[in-house]
C-alpha positions in Angstrom: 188.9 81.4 67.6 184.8 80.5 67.4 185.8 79.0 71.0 187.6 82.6 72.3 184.7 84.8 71.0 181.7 82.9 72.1 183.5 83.4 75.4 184.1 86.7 75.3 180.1 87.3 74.2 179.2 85.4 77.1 181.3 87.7 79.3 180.1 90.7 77.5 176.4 89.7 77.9 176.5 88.5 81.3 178.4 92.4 82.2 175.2 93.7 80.5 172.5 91.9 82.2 174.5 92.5 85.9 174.6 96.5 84.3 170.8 96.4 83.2 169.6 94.8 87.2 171.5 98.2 88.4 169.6 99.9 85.9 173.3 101.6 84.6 172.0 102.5 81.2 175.4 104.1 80.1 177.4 100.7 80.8 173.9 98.9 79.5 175.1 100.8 76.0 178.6 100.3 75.9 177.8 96.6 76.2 176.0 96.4 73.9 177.9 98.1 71.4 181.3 95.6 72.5 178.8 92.9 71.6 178.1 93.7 67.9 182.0 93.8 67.6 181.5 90.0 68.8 180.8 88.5 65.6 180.9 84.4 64.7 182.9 85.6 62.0 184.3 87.7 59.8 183.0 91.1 58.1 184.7 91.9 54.9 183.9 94.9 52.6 183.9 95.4 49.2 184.7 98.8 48.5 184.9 101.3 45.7 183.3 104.2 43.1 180.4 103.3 41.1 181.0 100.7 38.9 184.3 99.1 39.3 183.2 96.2 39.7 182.5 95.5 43.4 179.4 93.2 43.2 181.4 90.9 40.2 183.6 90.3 43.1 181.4 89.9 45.5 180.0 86.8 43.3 183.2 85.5 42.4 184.2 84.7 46.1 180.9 83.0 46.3 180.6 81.5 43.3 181.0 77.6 45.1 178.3 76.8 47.0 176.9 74.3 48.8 176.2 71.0 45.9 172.8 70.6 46.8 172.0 74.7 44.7 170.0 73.8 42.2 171.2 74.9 38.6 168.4 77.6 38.2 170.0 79.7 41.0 172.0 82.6 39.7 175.7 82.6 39.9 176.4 84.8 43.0 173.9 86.1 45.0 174.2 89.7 43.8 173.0 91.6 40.7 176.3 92.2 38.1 176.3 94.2 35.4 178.3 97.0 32.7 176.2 100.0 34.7 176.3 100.2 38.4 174.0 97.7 40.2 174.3 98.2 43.8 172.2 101.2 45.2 171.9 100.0 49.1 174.6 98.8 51.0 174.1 95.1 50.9 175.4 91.9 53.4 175.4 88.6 52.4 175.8 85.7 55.2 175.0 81.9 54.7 171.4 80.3 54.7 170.3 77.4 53.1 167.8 79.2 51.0 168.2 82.2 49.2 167.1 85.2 51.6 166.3 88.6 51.5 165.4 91.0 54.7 165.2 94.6 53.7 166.0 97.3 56.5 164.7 100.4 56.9 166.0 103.8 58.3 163.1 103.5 61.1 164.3 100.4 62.6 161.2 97.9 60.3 162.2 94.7 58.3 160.8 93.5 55.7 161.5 90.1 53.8 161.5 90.3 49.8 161.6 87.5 47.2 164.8 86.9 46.2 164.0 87.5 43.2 162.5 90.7 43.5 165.8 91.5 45.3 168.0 90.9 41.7 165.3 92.6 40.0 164.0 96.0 41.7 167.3 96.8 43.7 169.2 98.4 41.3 169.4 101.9 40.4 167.6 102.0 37.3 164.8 100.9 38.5 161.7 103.1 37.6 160.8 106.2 39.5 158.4 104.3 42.3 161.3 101.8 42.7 163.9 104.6 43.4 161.1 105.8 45.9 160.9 102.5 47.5 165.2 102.0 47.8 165.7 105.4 49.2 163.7 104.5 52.4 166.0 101.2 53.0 169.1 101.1 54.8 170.2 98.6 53.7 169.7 94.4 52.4 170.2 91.3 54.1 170.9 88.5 52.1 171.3 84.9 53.2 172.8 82.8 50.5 174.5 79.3 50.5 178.0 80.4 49.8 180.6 77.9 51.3 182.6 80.8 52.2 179.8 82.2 53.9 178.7 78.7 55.9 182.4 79.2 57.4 181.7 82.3 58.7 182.0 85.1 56.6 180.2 87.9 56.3 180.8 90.3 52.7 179.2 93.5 52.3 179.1 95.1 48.8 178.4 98.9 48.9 177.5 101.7 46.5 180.0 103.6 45.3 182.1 105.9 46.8 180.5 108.8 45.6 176.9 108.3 46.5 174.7 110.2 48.4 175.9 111.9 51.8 173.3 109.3 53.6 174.4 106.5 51.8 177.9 107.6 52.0 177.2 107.8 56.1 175.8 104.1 56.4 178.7 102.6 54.3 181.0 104.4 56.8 179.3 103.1 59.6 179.4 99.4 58.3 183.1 100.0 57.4 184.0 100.2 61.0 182.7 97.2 62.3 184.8 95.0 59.3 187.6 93.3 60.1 189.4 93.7 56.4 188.3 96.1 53.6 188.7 95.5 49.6 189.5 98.7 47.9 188.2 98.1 44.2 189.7 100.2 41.4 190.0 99.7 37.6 193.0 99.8 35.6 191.8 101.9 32.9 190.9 104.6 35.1 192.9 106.7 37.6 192.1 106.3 40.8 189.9 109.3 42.5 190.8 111.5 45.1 187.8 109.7 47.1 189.6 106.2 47.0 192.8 107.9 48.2 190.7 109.4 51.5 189.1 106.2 51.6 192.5 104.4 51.9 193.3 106.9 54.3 191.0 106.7 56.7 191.1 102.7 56.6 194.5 103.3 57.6 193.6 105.6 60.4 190.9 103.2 61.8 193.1 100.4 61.7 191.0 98.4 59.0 193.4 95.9 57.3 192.8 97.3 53.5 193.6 95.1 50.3 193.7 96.9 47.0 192.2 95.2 44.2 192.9 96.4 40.5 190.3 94.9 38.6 191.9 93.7 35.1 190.1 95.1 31.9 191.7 93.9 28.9 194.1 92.0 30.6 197.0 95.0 30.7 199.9 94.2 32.6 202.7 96.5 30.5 205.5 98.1 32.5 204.1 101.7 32.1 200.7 100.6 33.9 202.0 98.9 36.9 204.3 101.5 37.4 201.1 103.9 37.2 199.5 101.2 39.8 202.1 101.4 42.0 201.9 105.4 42.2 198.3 105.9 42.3 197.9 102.7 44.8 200.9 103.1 46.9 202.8 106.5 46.9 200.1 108.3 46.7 197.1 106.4 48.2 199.1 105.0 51.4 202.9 107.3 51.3 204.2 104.1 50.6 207.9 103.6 48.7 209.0 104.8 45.7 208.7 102.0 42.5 212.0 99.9 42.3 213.2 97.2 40.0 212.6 94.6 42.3 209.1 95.5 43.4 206.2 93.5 44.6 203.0 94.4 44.8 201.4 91.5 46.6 203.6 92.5 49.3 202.2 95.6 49.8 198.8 94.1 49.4 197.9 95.4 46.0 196.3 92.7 43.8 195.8 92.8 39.8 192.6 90.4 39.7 190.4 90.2 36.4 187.2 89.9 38.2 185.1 89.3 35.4 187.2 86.0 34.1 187.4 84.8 37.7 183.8 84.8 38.4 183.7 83.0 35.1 186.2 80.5 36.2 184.7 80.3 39.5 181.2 79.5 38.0 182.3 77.2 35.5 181.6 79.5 32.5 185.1 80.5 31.6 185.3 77.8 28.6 188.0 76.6 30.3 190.4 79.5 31.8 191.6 79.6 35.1 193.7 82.7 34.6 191.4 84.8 37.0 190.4 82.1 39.4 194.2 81.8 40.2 194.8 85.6 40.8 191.6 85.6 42.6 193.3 82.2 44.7 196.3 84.2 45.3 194.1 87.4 46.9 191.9 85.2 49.1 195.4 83.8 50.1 197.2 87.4 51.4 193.5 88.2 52.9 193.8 85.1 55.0 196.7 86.3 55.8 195.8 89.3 56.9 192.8 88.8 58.8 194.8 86.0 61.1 197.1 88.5 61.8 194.6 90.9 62.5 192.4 88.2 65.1 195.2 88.6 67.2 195.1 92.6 67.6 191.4 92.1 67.5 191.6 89.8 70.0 194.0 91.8 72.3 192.0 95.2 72.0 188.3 93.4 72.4 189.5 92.1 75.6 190.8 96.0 76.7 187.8 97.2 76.0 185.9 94.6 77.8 188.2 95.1 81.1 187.3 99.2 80.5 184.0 98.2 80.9 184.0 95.8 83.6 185.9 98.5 85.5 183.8 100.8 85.0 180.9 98.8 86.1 183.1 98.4 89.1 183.4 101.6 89.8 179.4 102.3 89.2 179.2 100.1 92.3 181.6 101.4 94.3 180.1 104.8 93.6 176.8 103.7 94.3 177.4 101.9 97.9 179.6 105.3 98.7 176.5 106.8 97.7 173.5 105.0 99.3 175.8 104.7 102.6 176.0 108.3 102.4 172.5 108.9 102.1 171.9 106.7 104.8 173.5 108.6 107.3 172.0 111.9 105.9 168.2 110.1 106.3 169.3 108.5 109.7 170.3 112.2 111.0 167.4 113.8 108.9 165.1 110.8 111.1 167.0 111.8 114.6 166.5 115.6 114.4 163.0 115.2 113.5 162.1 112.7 115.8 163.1 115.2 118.6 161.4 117.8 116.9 158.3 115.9 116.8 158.5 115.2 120.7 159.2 118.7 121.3 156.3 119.8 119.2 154.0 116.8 121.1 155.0 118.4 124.1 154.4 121.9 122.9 150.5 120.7 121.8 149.9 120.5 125.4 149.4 124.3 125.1 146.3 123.7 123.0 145.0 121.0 125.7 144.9 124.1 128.4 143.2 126.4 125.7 140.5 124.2 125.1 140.3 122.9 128.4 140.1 126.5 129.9 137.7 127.4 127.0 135.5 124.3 128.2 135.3 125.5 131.8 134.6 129.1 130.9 131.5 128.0 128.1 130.1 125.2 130.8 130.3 128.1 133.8 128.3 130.8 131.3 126.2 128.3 129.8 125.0 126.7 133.1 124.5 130.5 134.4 122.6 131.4 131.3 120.4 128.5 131.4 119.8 128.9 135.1 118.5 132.8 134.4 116.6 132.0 131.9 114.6 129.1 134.1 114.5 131.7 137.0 112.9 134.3 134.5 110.6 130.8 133.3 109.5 130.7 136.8 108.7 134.3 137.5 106.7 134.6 134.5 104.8 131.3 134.2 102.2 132.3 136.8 100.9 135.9 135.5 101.2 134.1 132.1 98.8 131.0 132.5 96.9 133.2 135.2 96.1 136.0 132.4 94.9 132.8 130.4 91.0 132.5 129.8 90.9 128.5 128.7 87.9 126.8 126.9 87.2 125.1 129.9 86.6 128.0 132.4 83.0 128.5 130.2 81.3 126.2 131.4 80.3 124.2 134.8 83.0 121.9 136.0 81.9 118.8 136.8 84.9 115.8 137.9 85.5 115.2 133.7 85.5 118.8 133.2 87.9 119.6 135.8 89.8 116.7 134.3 90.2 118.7 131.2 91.0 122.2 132.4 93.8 120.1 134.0 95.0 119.2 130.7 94.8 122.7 128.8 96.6 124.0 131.5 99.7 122.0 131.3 99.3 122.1 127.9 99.7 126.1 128.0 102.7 125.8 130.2 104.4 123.1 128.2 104.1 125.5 125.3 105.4 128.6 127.2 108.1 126.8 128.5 109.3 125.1 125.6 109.2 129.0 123.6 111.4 130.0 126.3 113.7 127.2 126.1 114.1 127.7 122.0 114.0 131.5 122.7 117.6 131.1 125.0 119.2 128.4 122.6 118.6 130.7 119.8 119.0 134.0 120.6 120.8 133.9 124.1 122.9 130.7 124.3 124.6 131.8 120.9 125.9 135.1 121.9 127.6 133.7 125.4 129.3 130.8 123.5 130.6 133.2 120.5 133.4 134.9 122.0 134.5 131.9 123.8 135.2 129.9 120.7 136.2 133.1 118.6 138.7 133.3 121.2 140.0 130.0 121.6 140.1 129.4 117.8 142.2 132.3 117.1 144.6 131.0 120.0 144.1 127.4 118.6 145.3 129.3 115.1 148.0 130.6 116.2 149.5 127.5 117.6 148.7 125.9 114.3 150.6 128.5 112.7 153.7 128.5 115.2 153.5 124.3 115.3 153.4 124.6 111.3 156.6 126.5 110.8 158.1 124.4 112.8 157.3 121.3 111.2 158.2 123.1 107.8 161.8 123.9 109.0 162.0 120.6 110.2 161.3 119.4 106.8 158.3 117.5 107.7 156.3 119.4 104.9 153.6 116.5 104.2 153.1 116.8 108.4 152.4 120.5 108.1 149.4 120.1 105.5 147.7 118.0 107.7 147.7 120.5 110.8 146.6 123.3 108.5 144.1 121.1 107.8 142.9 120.9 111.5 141.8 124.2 111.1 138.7 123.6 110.4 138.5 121.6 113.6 139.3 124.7 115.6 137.7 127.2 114.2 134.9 127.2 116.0 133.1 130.5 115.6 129.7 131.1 115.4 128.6 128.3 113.1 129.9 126.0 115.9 128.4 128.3 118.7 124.6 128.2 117.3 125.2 124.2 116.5 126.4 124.0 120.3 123.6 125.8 121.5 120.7 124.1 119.3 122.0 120.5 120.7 121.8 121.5 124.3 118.2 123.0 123.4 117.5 119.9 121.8 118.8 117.8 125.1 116.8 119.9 126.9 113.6 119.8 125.6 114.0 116.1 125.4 113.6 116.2 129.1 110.6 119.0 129.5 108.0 116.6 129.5 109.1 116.3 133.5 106.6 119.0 133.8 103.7 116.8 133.6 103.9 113.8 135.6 100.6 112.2 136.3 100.7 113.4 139.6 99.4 116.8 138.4 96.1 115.0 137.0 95.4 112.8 139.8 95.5 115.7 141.7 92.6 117.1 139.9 90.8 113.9 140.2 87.3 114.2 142.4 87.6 118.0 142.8 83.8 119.2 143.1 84.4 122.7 143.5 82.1 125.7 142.5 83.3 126.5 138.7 85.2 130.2 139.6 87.5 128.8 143.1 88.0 125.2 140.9 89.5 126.6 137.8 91.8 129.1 140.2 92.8 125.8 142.3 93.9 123.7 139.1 96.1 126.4 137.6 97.7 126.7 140.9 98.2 122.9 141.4 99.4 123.2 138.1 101.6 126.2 138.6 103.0 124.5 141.5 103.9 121.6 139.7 105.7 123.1 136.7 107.8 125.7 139.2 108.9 122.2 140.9 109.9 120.2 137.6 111.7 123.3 136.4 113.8 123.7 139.8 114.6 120.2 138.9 115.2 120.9 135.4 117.7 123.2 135.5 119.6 120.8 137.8 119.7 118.1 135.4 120.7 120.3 132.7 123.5 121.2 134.4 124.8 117.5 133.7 123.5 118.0 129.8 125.4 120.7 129.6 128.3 119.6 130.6 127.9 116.5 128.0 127.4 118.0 125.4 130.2 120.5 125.4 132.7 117.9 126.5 131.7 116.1 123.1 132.4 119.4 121.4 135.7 120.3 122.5 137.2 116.6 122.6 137.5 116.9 119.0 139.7 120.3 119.5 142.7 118.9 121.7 142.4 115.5 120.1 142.8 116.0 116.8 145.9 117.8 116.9 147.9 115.4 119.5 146.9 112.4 117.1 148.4 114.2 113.8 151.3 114.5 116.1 151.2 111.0 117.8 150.9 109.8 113.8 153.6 111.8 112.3 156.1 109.9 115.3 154.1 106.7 114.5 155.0 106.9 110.9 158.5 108.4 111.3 159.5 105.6 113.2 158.0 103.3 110.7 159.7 105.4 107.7 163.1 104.5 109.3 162.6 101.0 109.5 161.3 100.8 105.8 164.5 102.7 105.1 167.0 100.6 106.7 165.1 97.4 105.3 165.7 98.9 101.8 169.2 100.1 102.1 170.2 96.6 103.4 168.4 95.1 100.4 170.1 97.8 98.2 173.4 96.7 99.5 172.8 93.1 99.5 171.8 93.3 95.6 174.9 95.4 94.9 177.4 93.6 97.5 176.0 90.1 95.0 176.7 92.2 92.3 180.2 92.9 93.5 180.8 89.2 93.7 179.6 88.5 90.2 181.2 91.0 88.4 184.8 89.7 90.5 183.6 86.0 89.1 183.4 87.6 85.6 186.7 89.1 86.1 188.3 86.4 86.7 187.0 84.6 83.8 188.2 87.3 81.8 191.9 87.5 83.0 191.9 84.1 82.4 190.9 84.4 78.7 193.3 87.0 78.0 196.2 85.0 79.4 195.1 81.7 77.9 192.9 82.1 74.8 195.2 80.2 71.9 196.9 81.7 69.2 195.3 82.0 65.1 197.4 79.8 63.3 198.9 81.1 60.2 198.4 78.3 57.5 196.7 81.2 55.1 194.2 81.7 52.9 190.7 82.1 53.2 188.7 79.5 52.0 185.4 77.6 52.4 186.7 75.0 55.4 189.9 76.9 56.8 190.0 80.2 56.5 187.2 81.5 59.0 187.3 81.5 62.9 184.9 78.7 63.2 187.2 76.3 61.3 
């Protein structure tokens, strides 16, 4: 049978790593939990109220160990005693060393001596002991019991009537044995407890053996009639007494637990009264737990098709699924690629706003600057002729003359350049302003329009980015006095046309009386100046132009490339998708393939996995699943 359930693990924990790759949490737990019914061997309980002996019993089955225990080890691994001596359920497995791990309600471990075990974990310990046993859940013990080096598991509980908590934890353990031993005494009556306690055994299907443990040896006709009542009729509705009953055959056993531990330990001066009732029990719980290998067996491997199905079906579901979705994404992908190129197409509208914006601010602006150089050159010559400069005091010799030169184009450098600021600053701002307050409100309004489309579209991260071209477009009259200050700035960059050396060489060997000399130089210097700015306004035509081209670039440009991006990324959004659904289905289609493998196997262990013999009795080399 070790052969049949190390199989069956394997099955279980290869369904549970295939279940935890889906990330199926639900089947990961139901794996898990058909796992710890996987044992290497059996779980046996001792049962019963306070102080019927359960942990004498518990000692007795495990009296023989291996031969190499020294002689100071105890006999039996557990605490025995008149008063009750078992206050946290306790499980006692094979190690070749005396062991103790205590558990805690929140999941910790701790190891103790054993020692300390047999001597603080009793419930008369003092007030900080209690303190310290209320917050276990319960004792491991490893101890080497032949029975237990064969594969058996006992657990010895507190009694019946314990606390609610305790009461809760014994329950849980109860479930997960394979065979249960009900301990009563003969001298008292058994409770109404152990009567629900055989009851719901019954209902769970835990194979339950009765054990009367002998006190003064009574075996009179009046008390195994009283036996058969309180064990039988009552306990389990079983048959009335008869002359010819048998208790063993209803799995009621009269064992003196003391004397066999005795026996079993070598102490008994030479009885073996109790070992060979205690013989005769292990016998019919052989027995029984053979028997009940097979059912095990049978409904172990139903549950582990259940859950092998239902991890099937958690695959078909999720292909039906993810196919589904596919399709929804692939159609969600289709409608708003279209939209997107109707939207693209529809952002042409903002080309021809800005565009026709662009024409309109280049016309005004080029007409503006073009005034305000013909208002230059009609007031340059009463200004610089109303002038008295330094020079003009004096006689003017050739150097003289050279310098009156100078201060003149100096004085209509400056006037020109005050006029220049003056139309960038106070005249240039005003044409632009309604221009761009008008094209940024139209620009807003496409926004708008192209942003509830994208919304209903469901392209909601594409919308956030054209609101936030807003900025962009409106332009206003932060952007108006910035356009007009660079043109200024472009322009003045080019004023010092005005005074090519020409103008001074022109000057150069003039020997005229002072009066009709300084009249001649601002002249040739008038002259000059009303050429270069005839020339200048020409050429600023072209910076003009340059500059606002720069400007409203940014407006139509900005929102064709969120659009040309959104399509760019769309397109790259479906092929990311379809690479990830394939790889989806390719994981689950491998899963598919495994989980068939691992039906298989399991079909084939519940039609070939061999039989439990039935040579009874459960001893240290033959009663167990690993023997």
């Amino acid at each position: 049978m070790a052969a049949h359930r190390a199989a069956a693990r394997q099955i279980i924990d290869q369904l549970r790593d295939l279940a935890a790759e889906l990330e199926l949490e639900r089947v990961v737990v139901s794996a898990r939990s058909l796992a710890d019914a996987v044992s290497d061997g059996y779980r046996i309980m001792v049962l019963g109220a306070f102080n019927t002996g359960k942990s004498t019993l518990v000692n007795a089955l495990l009296a023989e160990t291996v031969p190499s225990r020294p002689a100071s080890w105890p006999d039996g691994p557990l605490v025995a005693a008149p008063t009750p001596a078992t206050s946290v359920l306790t499980s006692v497995h094979y190690a070749a060393q005396p062991s103790v791990v205590a558990r805690g309600h929140d999941g910790s471990e701790r190891s103790w001596p054993f020692e300390r075990f047999r001597s603080e974990s009793t419930p008369d310990g003092d007030a900080d002991t209690q303190q310290l046993l209320s917050g276990i859940r319960e004792f491991e013990v490893g101890y080497p019991a032949l029975l237990c080096r064969a594969g058996v598991t006992l657990y010895d509980c507190p009694g019946l009537d314990d606390l609610p908590m305790r009461n809760a934890i014994t329950q849980e353990a109860m479930r997960r044995c394979h065979a249960v031993l009900l301990v009563i005494r003969n001298d008292m009556l058994i409770s109404l407890r152990e009567r629900d306690a055989v009851r719901e055994l019954s209902e769970l299907g835990v194979p339950t053996l009765l054990v009367v443990n002998l006190y003064h040896r009574r075996h009179e006709e009046q008390f195994l009639e009283r036996v058969w009542k309180t064990g039988m009729v009552d306990a389990q509705d079983g048959p009335p007494a008869t002359a010819h009953r048998n208790l063993a055959d209803h799995n009621v056993h009269l064992v003196d637990v003391r004397e066999a531990w005795l026996s079993r330990s070598g102490r008994s001066g030479g009885s073996h009264v109790g070992v060979t009732e205690l013989a005769a029990l292990e016998s019919r719980l052989g027995d029984v737990l053979d028997h009940g290998e097979c059912a095990h067996r049978a409904a172990l491997l139903g549950r582990v098709m259940t859950l092998a199905d239902d991890l099937a079906h958690s695959i078909v579901e999720r292909r039906h699924a993810l196919r589904a979705d596919a399709s929804e994404r692939r159609a969600h992908h289709d409608r708003a690629a279209v939209e997107l190129a109707a939207l693209r197409e529809r952002s042409r509208r903002i080309d021809y706003i800005v565009n026709r914006t662009h024409d309109e601010a280049e016309r005004l602006l080029i007409a503006s600057f073009a005034e305000t150089v013909t208002s230059i050159r009609a007031d340059l010559p009463g200004h610089l002729r109303s002038l008295r400069l330094p020079s003009e005091t004096v006689a003017l010799l050739v150097f003289q003359q050279t310098r009156l030169l100078e201060e003149a184009a100096a004085e209509v450098s400056d006037f020109v350049g005050r006029r220049i600021r003056h139309w960038g600053e106070e005249i240039a701002p005003p044409v632009l302003r309604p221009l761009l307050d008008h094209m940024g409100e139209l620009i807003e309004g496409e926004l708008d329009l192209l942003s509830g489309r994208i919304q209903d579209a469901g392209l909601g991260d594409l919308r956030l980015e054209m609101r936030n071209l807003s900025g962009l477009t409106a332009l206003g009259s932060t952007r108006a006095v910035a356009l007009s200050t660079s043109v200024t700035l472009a322009v003045l960059s080019v004023a010092p046309v005005l005074f090519w050396p020409t103008v001074l060489v022109a000057g150069v060997g003039l020997t005229l009386v002072r009066a009709s000399a300084a009249d001649r130089i601002k002249a040739k210097v008038l002259l000059q100046a009303d050429e270069q700015l005839a020339e200048l306004s020409r050429e600023m035509e072209g910076v003009i132009r340059e500059q606002l081209a720069d400007v409203f670039a940014q407006s139509g440009a900005s929102v064709a490339a969120v659009l040309d991006e959104a399509m760019g990324q769309l397109a790259r959004m479906a092929v990311v998708d379809r690479a990830d659904r394939d790889a989806v289905l390719a994981t689950l289609d491998a899963a598919g393939e495994r989980l068939a493998d691992l039906v298989r196997r399991l079909e084939a262990l519940r039609r070939g996995a061999p039989g439990v013999g039935s040579s009874g009795g459960l001893t240290a080399g033959e009663g167990s699943p690993d023997a």
